[in-house]
PyMOL commands that place a pseudoatom at each C-alpha (Angstrom):
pseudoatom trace, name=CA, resn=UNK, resi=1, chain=A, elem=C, hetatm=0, pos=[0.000, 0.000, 0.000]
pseudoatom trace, name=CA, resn=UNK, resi=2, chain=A, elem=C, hetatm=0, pos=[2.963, 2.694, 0.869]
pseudoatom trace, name=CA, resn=UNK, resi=3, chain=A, elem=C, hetatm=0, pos=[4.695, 1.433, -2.462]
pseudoatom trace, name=CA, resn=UNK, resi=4, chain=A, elem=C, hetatm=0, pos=[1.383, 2.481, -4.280]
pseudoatom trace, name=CA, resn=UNK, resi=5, chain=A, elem=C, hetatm=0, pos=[0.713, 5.468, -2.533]
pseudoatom trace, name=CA, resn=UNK, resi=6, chain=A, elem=C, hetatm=0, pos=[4.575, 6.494, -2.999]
pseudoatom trace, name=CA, resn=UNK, resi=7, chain=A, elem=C, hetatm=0, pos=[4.314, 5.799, -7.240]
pseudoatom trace, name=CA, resn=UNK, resi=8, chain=A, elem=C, hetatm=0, pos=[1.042, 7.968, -7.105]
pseudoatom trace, name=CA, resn=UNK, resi=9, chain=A, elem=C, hetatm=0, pos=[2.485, 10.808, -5.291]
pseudoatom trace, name=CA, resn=UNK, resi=10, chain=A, elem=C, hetatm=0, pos=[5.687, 10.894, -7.379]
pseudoatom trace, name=CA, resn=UNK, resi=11, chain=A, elem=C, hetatm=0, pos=[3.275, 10.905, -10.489]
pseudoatom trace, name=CA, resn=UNK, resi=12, chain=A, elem=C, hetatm=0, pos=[1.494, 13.444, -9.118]
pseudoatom trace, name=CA, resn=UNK, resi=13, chain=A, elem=C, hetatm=0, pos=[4.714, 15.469, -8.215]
pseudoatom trace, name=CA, resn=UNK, resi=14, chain=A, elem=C, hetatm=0, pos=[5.670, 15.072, -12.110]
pseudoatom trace, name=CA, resn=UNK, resi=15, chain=A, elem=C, hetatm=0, pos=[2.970, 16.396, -13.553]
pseudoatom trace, name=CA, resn=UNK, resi=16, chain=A, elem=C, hetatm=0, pos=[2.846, 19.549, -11.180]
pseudoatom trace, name=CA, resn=UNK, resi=17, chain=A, elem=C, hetatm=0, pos=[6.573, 20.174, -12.553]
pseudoatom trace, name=CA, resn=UNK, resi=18, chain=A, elem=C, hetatm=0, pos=[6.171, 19.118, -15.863]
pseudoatom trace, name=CA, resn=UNK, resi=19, chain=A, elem=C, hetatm=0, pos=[2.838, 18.420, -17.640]
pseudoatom trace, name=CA, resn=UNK, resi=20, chain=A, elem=C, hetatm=0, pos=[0.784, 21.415, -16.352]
pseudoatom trace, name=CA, resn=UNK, resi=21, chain=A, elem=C, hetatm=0, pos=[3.130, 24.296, -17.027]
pseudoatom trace, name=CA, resn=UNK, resi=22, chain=A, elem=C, hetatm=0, pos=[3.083, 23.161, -20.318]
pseudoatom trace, name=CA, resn=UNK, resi=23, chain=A, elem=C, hetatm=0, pos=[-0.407, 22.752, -20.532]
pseudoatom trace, name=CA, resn=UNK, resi=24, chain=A, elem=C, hetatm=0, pos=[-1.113, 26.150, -19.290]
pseudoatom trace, name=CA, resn=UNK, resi=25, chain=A, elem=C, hetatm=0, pos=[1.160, 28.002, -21.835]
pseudoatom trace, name=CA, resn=UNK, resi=26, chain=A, elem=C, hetatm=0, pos=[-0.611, 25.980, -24.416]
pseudoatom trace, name=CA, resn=UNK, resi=27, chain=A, elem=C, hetatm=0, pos=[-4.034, 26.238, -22.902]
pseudoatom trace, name=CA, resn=UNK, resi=28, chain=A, elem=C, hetatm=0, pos=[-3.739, 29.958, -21.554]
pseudoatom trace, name=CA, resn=UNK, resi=29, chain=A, elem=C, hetatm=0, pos=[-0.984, 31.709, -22.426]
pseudoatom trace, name=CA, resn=UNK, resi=30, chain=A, elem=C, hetatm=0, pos=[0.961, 31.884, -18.539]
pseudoatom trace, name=CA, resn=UNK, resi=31, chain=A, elem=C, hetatm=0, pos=[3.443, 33.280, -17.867]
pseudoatom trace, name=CA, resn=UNK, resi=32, chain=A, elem=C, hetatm=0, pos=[6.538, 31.376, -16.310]
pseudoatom trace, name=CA, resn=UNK, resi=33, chain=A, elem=C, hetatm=0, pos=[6.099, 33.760, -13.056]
pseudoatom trace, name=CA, resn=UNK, resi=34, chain=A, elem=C, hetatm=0, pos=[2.011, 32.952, -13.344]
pseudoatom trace, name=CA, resn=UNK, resi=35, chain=A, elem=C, hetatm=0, pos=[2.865, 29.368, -13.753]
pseudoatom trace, name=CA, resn=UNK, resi=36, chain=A, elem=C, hetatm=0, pos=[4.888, 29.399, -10.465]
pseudoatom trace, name=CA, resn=UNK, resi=37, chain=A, elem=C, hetatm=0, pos=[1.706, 31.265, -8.250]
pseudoatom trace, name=CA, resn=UNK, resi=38, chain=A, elem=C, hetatm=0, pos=[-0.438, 28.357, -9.481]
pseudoatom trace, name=CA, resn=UNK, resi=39, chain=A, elem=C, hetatm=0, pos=[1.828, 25.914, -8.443]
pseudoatom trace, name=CA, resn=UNK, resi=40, chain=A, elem=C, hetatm=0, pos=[2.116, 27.144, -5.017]
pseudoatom trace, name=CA, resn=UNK, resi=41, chain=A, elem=C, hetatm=0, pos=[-1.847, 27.574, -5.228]
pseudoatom trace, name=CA, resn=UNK, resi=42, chain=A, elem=C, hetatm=0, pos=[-1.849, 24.310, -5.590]
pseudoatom trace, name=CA, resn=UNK, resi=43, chain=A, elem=C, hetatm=0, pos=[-0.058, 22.842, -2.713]
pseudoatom trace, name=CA, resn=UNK, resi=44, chain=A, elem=C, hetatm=0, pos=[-2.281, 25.312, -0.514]
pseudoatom trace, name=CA, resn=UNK, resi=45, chain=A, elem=C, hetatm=0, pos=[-0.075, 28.386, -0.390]
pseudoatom trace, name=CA, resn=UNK, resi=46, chain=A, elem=C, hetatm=0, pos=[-1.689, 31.661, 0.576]
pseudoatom trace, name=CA, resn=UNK, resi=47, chain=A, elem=C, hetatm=0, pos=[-0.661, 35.062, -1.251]
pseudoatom trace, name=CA, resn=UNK, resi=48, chain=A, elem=C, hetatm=0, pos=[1.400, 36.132, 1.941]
pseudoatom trace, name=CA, resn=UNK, resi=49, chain=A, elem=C, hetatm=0, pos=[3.194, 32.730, 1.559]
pseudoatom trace, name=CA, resn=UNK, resi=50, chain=A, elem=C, hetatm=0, pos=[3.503, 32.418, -2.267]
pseudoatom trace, name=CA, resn=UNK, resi=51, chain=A, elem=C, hetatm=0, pos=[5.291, 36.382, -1.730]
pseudoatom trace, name=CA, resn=UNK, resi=52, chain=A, elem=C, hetatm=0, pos=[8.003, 35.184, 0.486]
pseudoatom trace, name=CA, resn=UNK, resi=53, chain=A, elem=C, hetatm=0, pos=[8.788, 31.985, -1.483]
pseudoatom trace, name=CA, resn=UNK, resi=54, chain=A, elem=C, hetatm=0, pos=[9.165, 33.380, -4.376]
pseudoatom trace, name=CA, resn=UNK, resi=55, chain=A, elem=C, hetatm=0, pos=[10.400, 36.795, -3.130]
pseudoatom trace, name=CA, resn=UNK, resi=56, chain=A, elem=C, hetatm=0, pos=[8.035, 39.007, -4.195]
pseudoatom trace, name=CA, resn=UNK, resi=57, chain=A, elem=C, hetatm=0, pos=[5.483, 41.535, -2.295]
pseudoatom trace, name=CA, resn=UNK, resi=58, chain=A, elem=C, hetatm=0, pos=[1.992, 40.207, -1.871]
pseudoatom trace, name=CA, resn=UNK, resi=59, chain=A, elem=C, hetatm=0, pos=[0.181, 42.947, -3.573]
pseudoatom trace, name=CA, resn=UNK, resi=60, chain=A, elem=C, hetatm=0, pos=[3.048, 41.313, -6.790]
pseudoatom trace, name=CA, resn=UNK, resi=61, chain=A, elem=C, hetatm=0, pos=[1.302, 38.082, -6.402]
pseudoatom trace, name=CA, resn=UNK, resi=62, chain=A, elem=C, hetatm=0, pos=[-2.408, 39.083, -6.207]
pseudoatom trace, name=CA, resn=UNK, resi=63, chain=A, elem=C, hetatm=0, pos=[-1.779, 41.090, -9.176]
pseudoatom trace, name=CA, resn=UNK, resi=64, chain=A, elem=C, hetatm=0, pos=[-0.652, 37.927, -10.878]
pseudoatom trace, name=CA, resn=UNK, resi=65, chain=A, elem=C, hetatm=0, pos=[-3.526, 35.738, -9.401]
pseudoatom trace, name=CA, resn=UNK, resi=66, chain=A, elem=C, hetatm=0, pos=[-5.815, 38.434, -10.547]
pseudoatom trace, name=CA, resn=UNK, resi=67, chain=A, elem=C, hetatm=0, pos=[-4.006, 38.404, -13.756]
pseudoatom trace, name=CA, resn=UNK, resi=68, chain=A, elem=C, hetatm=0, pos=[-4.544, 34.451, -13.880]
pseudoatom trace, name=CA, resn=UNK, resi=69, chain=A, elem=C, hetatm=0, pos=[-7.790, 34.295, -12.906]
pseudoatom trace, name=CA, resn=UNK, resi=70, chain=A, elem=C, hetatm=0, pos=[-8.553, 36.972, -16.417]
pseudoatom trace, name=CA, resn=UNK, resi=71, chain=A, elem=C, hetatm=0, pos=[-6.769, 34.839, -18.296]
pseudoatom trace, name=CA, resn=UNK, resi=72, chain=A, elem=C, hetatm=0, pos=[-8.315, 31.259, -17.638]
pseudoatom trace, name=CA, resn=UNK, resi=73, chain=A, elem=C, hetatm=0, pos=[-11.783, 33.531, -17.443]
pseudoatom trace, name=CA, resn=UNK, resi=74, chain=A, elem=C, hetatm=0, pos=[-12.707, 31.638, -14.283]
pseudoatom trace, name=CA, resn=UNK, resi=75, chain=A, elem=C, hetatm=0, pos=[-13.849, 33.865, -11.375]
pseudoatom trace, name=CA, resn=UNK, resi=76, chain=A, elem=C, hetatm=0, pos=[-12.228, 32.065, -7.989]
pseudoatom trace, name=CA, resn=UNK, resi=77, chain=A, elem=C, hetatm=0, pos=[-9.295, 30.642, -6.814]
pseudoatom trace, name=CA, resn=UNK, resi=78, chain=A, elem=C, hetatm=0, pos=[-11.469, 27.248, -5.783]
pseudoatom trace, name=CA, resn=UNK, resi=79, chain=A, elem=C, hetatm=0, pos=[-12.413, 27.179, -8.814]
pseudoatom trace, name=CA, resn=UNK, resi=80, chain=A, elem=C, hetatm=0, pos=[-9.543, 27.819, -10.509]
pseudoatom trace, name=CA, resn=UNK, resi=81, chain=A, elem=C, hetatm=0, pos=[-7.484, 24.830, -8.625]
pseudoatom trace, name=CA, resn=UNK, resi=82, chain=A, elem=C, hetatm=0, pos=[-10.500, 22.443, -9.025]
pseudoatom trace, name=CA, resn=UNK, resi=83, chain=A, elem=C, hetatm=0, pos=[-10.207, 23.167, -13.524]
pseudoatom trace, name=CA, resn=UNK, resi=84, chain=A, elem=C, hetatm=0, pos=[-6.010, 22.406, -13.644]
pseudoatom trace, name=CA, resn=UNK, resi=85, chain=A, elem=C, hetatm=0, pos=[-6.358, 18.925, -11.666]
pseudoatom trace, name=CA, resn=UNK, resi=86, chain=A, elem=C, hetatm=0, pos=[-9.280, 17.990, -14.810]
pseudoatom trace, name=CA, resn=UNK, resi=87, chain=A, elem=C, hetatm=0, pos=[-6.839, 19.646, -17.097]
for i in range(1, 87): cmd.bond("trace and resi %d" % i, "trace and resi %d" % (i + 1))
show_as sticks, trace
zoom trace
């Protein structure tokens, strides 16, 4: 069971590195920057956290979610994480 669980999280960690940003250039035209915010969206990140990761102020990384959210036309975050995992 920890073997399977292991394979499926190392999958998982693959395609959040490699498979989705190229799937969202293709799809919606991120940027490498936007790419990186939805990452961190993904693994649960707030905008405060995403800011000090990537070392950038918060009001730089709601202006990108903002900027992703207008590009994917979707109107939440929720929402937003819920589309790239049926991408």
């Amino acid at each position: 069971m920890r073997e399977t669980i292991g394979r499926f999280c190392n999958v998982q960690k693959e395609n959040l590195e490699k498979i989705l940003p190229e799937k969202l250039k293709a799809k919606y035209f991120l940027t490498d920057r936007e790419i990186d915010v939805v990452k961190l969206l993904l693994l649960g990140k707030t905008s405060r956290d995403i800011a000090e990761i990537l070392f950038i102020s918060k009001h730089t990384v709601d202006t990108h979610r903002r900027k992703i959210l207008s590009k994917t036309k979707i109107d939440s975050t929720s929402i937003l994480i819920s589309n790239i995992y049926s991408l």
